[in-house]
N, C-alpha and C positions, 0 to 999 in steps of 0.2 A: 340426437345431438347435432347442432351446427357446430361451425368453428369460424373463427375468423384470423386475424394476425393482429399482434403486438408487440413491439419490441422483438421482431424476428422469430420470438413464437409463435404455435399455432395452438390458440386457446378456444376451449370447449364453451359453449352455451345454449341454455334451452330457454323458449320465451314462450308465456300461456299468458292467455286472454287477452283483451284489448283495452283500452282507455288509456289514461293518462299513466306512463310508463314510471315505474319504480324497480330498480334497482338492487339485488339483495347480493350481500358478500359475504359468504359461510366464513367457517373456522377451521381453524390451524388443524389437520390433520382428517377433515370433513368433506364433503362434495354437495353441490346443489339439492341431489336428493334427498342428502341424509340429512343438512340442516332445516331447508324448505320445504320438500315434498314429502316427504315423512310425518313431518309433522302438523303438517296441515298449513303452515304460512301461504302457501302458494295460492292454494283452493280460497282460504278468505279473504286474500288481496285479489285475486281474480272474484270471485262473489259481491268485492265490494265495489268494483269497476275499472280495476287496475289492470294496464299490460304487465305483468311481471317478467323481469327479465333478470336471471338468475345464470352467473358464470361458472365453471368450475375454477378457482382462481389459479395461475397457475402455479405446477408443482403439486395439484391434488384433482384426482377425476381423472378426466378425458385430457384433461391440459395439457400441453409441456412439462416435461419434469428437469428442467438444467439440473444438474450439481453442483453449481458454484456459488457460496454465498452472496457474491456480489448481483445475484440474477434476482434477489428476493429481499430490495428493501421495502419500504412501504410506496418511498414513492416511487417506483417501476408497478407495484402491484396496482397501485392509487393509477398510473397512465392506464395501466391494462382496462378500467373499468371507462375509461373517458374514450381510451379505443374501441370498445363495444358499445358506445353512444353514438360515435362517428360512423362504424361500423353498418349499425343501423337507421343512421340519420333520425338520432332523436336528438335535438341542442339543449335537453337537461331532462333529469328528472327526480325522483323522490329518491334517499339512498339509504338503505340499512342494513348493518353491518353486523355480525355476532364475531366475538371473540376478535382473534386476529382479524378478522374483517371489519369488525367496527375498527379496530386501529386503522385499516387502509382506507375507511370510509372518513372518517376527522382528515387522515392527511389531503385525502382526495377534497373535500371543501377547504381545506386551507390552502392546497395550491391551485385549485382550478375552482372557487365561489361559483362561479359564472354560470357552471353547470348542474348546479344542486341545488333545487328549490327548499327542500326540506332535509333533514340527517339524520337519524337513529342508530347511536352506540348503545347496542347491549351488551353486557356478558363479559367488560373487558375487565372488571375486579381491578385491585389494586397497582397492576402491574402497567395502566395508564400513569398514574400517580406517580409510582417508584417502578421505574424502566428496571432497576441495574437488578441484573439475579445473574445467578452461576446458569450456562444452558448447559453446562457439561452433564449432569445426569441425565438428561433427556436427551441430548446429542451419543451418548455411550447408550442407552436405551434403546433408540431408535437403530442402531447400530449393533449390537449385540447377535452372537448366533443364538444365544440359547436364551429365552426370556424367563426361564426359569430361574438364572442368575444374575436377575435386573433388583437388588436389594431398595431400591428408593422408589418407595409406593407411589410417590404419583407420576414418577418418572413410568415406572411400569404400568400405569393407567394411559397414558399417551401411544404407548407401543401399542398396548392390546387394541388400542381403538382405532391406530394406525393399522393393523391388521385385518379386526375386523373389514376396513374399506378397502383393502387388500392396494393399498398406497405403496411408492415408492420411497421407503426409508431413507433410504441416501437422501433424494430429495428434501426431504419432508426434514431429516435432518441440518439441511444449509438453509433452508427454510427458517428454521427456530434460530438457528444460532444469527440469523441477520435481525431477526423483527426480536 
């Protein structure tokens, strides 16, 4: 992993292959590996000619993990990626986003155009459309000692997978409740 700085954090990223650089931003509770490299993104955007350039965004990975909601809106996460373009002195490239990512990938061409030739929101379901939901079970979820007694199943879907990556809950919890 490299790193570089952002907004006073010091965020993780990993870059394969060469060509014309493209940009990938995982999902809420995910790391570079587990949404890109796992599943093979990586390999067939490099295969296809692309530099891939793949952050851990922060608060998940290698990244900074603040505790404070205010450290994790879209648009602080949306600079982190245009600081890893300056970073590496690339003045734009292809951006595509899963999940939470594709949310910070929209805001990132809406506040900075200039640097995004192309944009890819996958994965973001309904909750583009209709923002407003309760985070409290996912915030009590992620939060919890004992996830045996997380009663709201997708809330306890978030945890275990926040586990599995072996994430900083706290984080990951001021995390949800901003975005």
């Amino acid at each position: 992993m490299e790193f570089y700085e952002s907004d006073g954090l010091r965020l993780a990223y990993a870059v394969e292959g060469e060509g014309s650089p493209v940009l990938l931003a995982h999902g809420f509770a995910s790391t570079h590996r587990v949404n890109w490299i796992a599943t093979g993104w990586s390999r067939a955007l490099r295969e296809a000619g692309y530099r891939v350039i793949m952050p851990d965004m922060r608060g998940h990975g290698e990244s900074a993990k603040p505790h404070g909601k205010d450290d994790y809106t879209l648009s602080a996460m949306a600079g982190d990626l245009v600081a890893l373009l300056d970073h590496l002195d690339e003045p734009g490239a292809d951006l595509m986003g899963y999940s939470m990512g594709a949310m910070v990938a929209l805001v990132a061409g809406m506040e900075m155009p200039e640097r995004f030739d192309r944009i890819v929101a996958a994965g973001v379901g309904a909750r583009l459309l209709e923002p407003e939901r309760d985070p409290g079970p996912v915030i009590e979820a992620l939060l919890a000692d004992d996830p045996s007694m997380i009663a709201n199943e997708g809330a306890r879907l978030f945890r275990t997978f926040a586990d599995q990556n072996s994430q900083d809950r706290t984080a990951l919890a001021a995390c949800f409740e901003a975005v």
